[in-house]
C-alpha positions in Angstrom: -16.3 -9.7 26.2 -13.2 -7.8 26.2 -10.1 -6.8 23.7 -6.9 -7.9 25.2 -4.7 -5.6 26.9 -2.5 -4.4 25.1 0.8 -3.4 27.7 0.5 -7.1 28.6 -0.3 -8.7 25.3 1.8 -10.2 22.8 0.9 -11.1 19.2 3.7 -13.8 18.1 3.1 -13.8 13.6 5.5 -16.4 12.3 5.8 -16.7 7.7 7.8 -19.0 6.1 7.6 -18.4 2.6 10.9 -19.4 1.1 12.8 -22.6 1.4 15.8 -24.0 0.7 15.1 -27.4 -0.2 13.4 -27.4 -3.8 10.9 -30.4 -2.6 9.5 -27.1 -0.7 7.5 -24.6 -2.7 8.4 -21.1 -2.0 5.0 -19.3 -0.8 5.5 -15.6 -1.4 1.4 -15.1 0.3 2.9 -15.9 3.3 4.6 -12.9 3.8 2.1 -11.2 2.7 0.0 -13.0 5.7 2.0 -11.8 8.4 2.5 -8.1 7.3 -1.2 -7.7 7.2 -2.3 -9.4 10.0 0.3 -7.5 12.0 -0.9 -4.1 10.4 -4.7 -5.1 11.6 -4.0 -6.3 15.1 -2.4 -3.3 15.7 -4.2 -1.3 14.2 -5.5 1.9 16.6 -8.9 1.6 15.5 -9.5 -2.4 14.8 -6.7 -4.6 16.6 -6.0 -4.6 20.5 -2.6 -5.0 20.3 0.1 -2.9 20.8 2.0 -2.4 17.7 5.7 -3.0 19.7 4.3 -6.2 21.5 3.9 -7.4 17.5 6.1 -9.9 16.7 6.7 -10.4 13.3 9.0 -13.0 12.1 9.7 -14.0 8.5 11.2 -17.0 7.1 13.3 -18.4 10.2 16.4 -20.6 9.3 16.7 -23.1 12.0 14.6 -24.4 15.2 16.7 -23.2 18.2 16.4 -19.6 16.6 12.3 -19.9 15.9 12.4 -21.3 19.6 14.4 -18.5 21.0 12.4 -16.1 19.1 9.1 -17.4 20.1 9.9 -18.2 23.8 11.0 -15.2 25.0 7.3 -12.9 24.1 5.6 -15.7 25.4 7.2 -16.0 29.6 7.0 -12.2 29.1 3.2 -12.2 28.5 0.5 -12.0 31.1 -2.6 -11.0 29.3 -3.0 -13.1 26.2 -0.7 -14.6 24.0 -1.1 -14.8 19.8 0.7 -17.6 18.1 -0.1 -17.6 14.3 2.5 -19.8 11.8 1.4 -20.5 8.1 3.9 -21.9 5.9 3.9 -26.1 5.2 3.3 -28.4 7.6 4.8 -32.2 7.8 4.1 -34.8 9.4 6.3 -36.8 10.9 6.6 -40.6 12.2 3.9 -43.2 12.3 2.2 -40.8 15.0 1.9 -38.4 12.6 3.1 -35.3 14.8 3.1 -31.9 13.6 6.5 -30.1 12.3 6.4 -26.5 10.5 8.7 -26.3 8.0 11.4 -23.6 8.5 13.9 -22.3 5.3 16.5 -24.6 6.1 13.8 -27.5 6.9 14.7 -31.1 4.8 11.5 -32.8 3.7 13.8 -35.7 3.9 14.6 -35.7 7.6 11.9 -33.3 8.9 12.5 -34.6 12.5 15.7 -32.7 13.0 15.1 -30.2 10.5 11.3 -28.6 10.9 10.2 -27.2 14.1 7.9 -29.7 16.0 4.5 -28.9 16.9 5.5 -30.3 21.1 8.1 -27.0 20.5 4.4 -24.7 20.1 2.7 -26.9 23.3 5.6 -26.2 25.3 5.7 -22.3 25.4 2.0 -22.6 25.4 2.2 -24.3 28.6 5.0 -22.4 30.3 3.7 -18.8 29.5 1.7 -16.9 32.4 -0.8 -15.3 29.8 -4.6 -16.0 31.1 -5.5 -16.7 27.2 -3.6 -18.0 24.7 -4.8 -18.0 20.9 -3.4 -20.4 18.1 -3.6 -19.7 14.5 -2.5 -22.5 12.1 -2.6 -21.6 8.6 -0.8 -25.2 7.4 -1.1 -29.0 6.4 0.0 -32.1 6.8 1.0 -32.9 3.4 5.3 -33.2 3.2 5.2 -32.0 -0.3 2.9 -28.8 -1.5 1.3 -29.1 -5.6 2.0 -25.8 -7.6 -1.2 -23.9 -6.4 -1.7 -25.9 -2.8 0.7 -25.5 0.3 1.0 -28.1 3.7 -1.9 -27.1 6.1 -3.4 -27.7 9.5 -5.5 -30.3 10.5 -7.7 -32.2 13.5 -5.0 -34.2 14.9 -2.9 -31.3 15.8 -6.7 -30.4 18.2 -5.9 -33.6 19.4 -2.8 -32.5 20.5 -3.7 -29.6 22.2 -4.9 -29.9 25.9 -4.2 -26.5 27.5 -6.2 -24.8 30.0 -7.3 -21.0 28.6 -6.4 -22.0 25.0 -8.3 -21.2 22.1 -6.8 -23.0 18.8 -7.8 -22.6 15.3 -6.7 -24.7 12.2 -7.5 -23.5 8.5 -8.2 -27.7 7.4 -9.5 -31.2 8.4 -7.1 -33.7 9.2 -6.7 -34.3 5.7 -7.4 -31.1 4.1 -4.9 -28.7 2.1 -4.8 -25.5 3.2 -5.3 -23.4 -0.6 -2.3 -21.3 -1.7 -3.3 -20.1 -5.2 -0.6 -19.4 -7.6 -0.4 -15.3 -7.7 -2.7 -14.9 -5.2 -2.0 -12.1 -2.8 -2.9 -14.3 0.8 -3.2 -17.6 1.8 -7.2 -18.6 1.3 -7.8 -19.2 4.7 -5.9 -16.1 5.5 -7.3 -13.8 3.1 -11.0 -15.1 4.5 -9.8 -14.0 8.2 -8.2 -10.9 7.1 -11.5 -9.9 5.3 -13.4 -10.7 8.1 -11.5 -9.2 10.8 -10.7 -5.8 8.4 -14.6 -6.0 7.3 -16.4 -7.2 10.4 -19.8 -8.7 11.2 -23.2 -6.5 9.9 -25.7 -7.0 12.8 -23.1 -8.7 14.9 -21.2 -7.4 18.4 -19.1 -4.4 18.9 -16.2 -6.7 19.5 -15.0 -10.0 17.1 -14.5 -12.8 19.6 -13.1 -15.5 18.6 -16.3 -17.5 18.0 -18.0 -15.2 16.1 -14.7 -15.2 13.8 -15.0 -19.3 13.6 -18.6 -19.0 13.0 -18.5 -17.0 10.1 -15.2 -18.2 8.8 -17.2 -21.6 8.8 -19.6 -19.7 7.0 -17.7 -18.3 4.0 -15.3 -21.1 3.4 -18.4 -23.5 2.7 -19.9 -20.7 0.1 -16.5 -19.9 -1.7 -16.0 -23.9 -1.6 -12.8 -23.7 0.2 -11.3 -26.3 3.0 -13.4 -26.3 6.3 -11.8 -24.8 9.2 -11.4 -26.5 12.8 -11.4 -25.1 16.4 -11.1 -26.1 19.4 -11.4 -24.2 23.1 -10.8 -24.5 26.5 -12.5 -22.1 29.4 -13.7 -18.5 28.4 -10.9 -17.9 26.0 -13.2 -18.3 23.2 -15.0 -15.2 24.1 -12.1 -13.6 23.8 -12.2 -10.6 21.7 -9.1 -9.8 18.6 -10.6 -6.6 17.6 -13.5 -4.2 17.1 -16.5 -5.1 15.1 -15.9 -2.6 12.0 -19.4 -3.3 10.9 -21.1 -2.9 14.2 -24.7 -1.2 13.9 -24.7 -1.7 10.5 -27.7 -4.2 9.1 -26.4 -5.7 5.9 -27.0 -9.6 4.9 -23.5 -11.4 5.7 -24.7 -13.2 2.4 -24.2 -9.8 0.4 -20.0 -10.2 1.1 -20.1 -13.3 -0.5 -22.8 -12.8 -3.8 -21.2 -11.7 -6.6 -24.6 -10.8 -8.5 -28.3 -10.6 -7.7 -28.5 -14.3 -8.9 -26.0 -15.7 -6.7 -28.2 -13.2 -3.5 -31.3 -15.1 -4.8 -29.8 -18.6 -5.0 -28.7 -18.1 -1.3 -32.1 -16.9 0.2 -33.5 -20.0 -1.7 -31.5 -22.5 -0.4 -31.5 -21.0 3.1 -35.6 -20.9 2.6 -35.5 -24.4 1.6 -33.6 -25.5 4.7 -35.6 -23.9 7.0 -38.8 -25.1 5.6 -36.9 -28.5 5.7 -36.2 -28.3 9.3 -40.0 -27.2 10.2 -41.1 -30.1 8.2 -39.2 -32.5 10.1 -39.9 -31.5 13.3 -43.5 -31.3 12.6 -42.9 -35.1 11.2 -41.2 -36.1 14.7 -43.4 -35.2 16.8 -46.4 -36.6 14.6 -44.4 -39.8 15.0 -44.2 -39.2 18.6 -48.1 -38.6 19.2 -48.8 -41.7 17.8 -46.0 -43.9 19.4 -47.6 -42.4 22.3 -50.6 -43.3 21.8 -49.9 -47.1 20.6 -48.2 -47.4 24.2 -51.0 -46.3 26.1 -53.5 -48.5 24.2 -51.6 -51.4 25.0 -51.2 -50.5 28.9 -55.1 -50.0 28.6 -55.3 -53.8 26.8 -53.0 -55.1 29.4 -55.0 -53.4 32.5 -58.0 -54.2 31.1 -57.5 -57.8 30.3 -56.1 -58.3 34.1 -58.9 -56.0 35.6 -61.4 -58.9 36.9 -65.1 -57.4 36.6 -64.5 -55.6 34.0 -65.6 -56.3 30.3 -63.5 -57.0 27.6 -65.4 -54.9 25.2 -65.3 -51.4 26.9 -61.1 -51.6 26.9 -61.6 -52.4 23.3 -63.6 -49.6 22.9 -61.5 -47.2 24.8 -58.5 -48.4 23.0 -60.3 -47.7 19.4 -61.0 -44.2 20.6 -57.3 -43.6 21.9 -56.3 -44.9 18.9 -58.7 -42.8 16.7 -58.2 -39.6 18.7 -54.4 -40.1 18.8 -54.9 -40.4 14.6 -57.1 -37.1 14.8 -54.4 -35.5 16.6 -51.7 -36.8 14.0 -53.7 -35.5 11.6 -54.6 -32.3 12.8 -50.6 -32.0 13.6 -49.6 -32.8 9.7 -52.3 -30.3 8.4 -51.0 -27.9 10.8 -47.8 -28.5 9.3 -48.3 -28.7 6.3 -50.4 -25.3 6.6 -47.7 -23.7 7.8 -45.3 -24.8 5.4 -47.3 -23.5 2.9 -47.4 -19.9 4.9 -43.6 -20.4 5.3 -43.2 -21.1 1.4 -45.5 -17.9 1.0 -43.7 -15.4 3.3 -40.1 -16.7 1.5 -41.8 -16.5 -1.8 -42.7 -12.7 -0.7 -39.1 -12.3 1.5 -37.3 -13.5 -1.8 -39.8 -11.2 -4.0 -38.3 -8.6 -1.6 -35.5 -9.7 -1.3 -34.8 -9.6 -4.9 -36.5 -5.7 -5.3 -34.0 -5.0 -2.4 -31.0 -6.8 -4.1 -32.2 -5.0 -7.6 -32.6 -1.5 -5.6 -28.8 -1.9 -4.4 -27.6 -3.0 -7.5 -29.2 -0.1 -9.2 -27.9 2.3 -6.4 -24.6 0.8 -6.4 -24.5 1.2 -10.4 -25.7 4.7 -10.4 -23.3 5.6 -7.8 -19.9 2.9 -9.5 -21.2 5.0 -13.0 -21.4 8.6 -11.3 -17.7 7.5 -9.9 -16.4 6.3 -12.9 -17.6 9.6 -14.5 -16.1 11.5 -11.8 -12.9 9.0 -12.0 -13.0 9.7 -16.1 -13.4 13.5 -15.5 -10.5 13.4 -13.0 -8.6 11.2 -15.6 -9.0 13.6 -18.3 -8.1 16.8 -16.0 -5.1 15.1 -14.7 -3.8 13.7 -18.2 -4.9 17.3 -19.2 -2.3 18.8 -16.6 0.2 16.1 -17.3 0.4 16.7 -21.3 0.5 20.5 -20.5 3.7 19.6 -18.3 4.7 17.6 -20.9 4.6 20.2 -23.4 5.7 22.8 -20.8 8.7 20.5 -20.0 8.8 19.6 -24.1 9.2 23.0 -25.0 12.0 23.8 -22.1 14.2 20.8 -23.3 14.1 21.9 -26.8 14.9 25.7 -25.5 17.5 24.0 -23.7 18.4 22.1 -26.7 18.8 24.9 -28.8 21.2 27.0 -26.1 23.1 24.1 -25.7 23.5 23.4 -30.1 24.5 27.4 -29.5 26.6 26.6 -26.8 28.3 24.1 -28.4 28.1 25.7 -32.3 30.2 28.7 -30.1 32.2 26.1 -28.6 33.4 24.4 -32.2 33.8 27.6 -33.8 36.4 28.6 -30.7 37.7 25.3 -30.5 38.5 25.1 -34.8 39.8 29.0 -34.7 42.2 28.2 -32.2 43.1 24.9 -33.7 43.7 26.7 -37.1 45.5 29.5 -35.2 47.4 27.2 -33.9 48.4 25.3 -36.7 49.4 28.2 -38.6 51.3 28.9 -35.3 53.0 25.8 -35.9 53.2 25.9 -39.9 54.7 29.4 -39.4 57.3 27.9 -37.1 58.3 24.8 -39.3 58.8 27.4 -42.3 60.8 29.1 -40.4 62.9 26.2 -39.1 63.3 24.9 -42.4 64.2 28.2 -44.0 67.2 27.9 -41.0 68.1 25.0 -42.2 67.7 25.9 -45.5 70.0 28.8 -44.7 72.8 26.7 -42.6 72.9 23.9 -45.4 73.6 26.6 -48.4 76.0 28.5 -45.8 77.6 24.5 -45.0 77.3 24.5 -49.2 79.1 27.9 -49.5 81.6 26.8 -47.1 82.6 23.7 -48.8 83.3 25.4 -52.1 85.5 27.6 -50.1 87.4 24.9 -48.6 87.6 22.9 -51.6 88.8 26.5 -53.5 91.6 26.8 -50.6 92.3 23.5 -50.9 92.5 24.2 -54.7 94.7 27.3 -54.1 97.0 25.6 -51.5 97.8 22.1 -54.1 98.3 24.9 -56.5 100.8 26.9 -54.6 102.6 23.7 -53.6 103.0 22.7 -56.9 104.5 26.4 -57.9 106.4 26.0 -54.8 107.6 22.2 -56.3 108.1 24.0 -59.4 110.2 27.0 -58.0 112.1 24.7 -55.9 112.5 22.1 -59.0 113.9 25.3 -61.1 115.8 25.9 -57.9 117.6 22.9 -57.8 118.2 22.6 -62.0 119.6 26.2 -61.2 122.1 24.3 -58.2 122.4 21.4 -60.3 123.6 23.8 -63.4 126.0 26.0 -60.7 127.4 22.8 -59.8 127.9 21.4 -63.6 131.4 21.8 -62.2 131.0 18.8 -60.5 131.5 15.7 -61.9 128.2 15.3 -64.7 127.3 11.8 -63.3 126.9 13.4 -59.7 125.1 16.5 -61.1 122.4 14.6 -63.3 122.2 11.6 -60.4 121.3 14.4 -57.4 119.2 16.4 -60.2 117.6 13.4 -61.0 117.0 12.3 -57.3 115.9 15.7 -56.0 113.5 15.9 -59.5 112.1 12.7 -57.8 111.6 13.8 -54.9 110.1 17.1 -56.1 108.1 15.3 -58.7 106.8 12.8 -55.9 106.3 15.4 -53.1 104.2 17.5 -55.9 102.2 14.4 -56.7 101.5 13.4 -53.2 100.6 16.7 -52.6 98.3 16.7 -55.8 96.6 13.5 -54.7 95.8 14.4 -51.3 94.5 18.0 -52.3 92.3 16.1 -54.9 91.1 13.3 -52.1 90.3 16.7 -49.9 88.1 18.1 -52.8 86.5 14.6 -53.4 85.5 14.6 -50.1 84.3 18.2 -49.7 82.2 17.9 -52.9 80.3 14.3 -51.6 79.8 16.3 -48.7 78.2 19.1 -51.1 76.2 16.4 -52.5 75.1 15.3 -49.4 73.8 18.5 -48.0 72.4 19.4 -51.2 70.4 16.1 -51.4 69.8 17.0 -47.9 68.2 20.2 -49.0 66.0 18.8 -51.1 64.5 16.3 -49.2 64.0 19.2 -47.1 62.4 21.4 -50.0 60.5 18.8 -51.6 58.6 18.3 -47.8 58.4 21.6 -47.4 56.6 21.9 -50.7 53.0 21.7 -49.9 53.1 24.0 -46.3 55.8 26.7 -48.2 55.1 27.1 -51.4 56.8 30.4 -51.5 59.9 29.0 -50.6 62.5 28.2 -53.5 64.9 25.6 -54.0 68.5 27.1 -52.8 70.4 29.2 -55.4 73.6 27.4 -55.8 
């Protein structure tokens, strides 16, 4: 028995745990399946494979891909070659043949769309590894119930007829392959994993593959779960996955799978029983065989006798009673030796399951004491480290309210800076309107100032035109009176005219000077309204400031 070599081994781990099609549950275990079992084959001080030569593929899309992926490992192997798949299986055709499902896989045309067992067979056959190992953790069933998956079966043994190949299926033909809802592996997976990551108490340094079916037989019929199926060809079966991690140690294989000393005393009963069963029997059979025996050879003695001439009738007769009566002496001798030593046998396992029992109770005592000094430990560590943790939390407490407080400081300091030079500013620009408004102020009254001026020149000017008018009016009457002379007609009629014109010139004069005022004193008005506006605004930010003196 041997571990396989591992610069020449190759350990192929194919998961599909999500599909496409929603006919196909999604399996999230699976992934879980082939991450661990990679993890353990590899492992330095269980598997005996080398983690690079661990090929670990999860949820493949399509067939030629899986085929490339698969294909290429396996003509590169020499040693022995691992193929494991779990996922759902189909089956296909009125044959029935094999197909894994893949993501993009159709339930409705599985043919095409699922990767067919003969794919498996055919890198089987065309890879150069001396031992080639097949792990099917599948069914046959197209669709999959909420807490089943597709699973393995006997047919696909059928289908296998390799030299140097070892194959292992986790259900009957018919069988479903356990998925629970939640669960963190596959059932049969999780029973393989435990036994590979566990080993064999009183069993071989090294796990062949045998020994794994054995006791994976074993377990699945005690936790009720799907038999699994084997088949092997040549030596291959012999071949060892890893070390024996419970090698030299002597506990019951039984003990893995009790839950409590009733379950440990319900198994040594029934194993009791059977075995006092079996000794029964056989003492039965060969009782049953004595005295067939011995019925023959009376009648071969009647036969002979009854031909022998010379011979008496009688003395056969005799001879045949006392074959008959010794072969009933023997019979019963043999059924009280049985059933003497079923008694002894029902005594020693009344005493092995006393024993057993006091042995059971011891460990669950010890086991107890030492689960109740750990959880005291556990509860003492507990309390130290929520202990340290709340004094970091209060350390860390009482540095983010420090921090709180600089920061409030921080930003009081921050405000107080911010508002002083937001007031100073607004005074800045307060100060600034005042003083632009006091301009203006200042402009419209010197605007004001200027108007009256104009309107008093203006004023002056009409005045002096009409003096003028007046002068030149006396003027003339003075020419018209030197030139009384002159015919009276032609005296009053140019006096008269050049009064008219005077008379018109001064009123002309008079009504433009007065449409020069008008307009100088709306635009008085104006500015003054102007100003007050401006005042009135200016009102609440200057109150100092008064209304212009006019």
């Amino acid at each position: 028995m041997r571990l396989p070599d591992p610069a020449r081994s190759t350990a192929i781990l194919v998961g599909s745990s999500r599909f496409h099609s929603a006919d196909l549950n999604d399996l999230p275990a699976v992934r879980n399946n082939v991450d661990t079992l990679a993890a353990v084959l590899a492992s330095p001080t269980l598997g005996g494979f080398n983690r690079r030569r661990c090929v670990v593929v999860h949820d493949p899309v399509g067939v030629f891909d899986l085929y490339r992926q698969i294909r290429g490992p396996a003509v590169a192997t020499e040693d022995t070659l691992l193929i494991y798949y779990a996922g759902h299986g189909l089956t296909v055709g009125l044959r029935h043949e094999l197909h894994l499902a893949l993501r993009d896989t159709d339930p409705e045309a599985p043919g095409v769309s699922a990767f067919a067992f003969d794919h498996i067979r055919d890198i089987i056959q065309h890879s150069p590894a001396k031992n080639r190992i097949l792990i099917l953790d599948c069914c046959f069933s197209g669709l999959a119930l909420t807490d089943a998956q597709a699973g393995g079966a006997e047919a696909i043994v059928g289908q296998i007829s390799i030299g140097g190949t070892y194959t292992l299926t986790a259900t009957p033909a018919t069988g479903l392959a356990i998925a629970p809802v939640g669960a963190q592996y596959t059932a049969f997976t999780e029973q393989l994993l435990r036994l590979l990551s566990d080993g064999i108490p009183n069993g071989p340094a090294f796990l062949a593959m045998s020994d794994v079916y054995r006791h994976l037989h074993y377990r699945t019929t005690a936790l009720g779960l799907p038999i699994p199926r084997q088949q092997g060809s040549g030596t291959v079966d012999a071949l060892a996955l890893t070390h024996n991690p419970a090698y030299g140690t002597a506990a019951s294989p039984a003990l893995a799978l009790a839950r409590d000393p009733a379950d440990l005393l319900e198994l040594a009963r029934g194993e009791a029983q059977r075995e006092s069963e079996s000794i029964i029997a056989a003492a039965r059979l060969e009782a049953q065989e004595i005295t067939e025996k011995a019925r023959i050879e009376s009648v071969i003695i009647k036969a002979t006798a009854g031909d022998a001439a010379g011979n008496p009738l009688t003395a056969a007769e005799r001879e045949a009673a006392e074959v008959r009566a010794q072969a009933r002496r023997d019979a019963d001798t043999l059924r009280a030796d049985a059933e003497r030593e079923t008694k002894q046998l029902r005594t020693a396992t009344a005493h092995e399951v006393v024993e057993f029992k006091a042995t059971v109770d011891r460990e669950v005592a010890t086991l107890r004491a030492t689960t109740e000094r750990e959880i005291t430990q556990l509860r003492a560590k507990a309390a130290r480290e929520a202990e340290e943790k709340i004094a970091e939390a209060t350390k860390l407490l009482t540095d983010a309210r420090d921090k709180r407080d600089k920061d409030l400081q921080s930003l009081a300091l921050e405000i107080a800076e911010r508002q002083e030079t937001a007031e100073h500013d607004e005074s800045a620009r307060h100060a600034s309107a005042v003083a632009a408004t006091r301009k203006l102020v200042t402009e419209a009254e010197g605007r004001a100032r200027a108007a009256e001026d104009r309107a008093k020149e203006i004023e002056q000017r009409a005045e002096t035109r009409r003096v003028e008018s007046e002068r030149s009016a006396a003027e003339t009457i003075d020419k018209a009176k030197d030139l009384a002379d002159k015919t009276v007609n032609e005296a009053r009629a140019e006096a008269h005219r050049l009064l008219s014109e005077a008379r018109a010139e001064a009123e002309e004069t008079t009504q433009r000077a007065r449409r020069e005022v008008e307009d100088l004193t709306r635009q008085k008005d104006a500015v003054t309204s102007q100003l007050g506006q401006m005042l009135s605004g200016l009102a609440g930010l200057a109150p100092s400031v008064q209304s212009p003196q006019r």
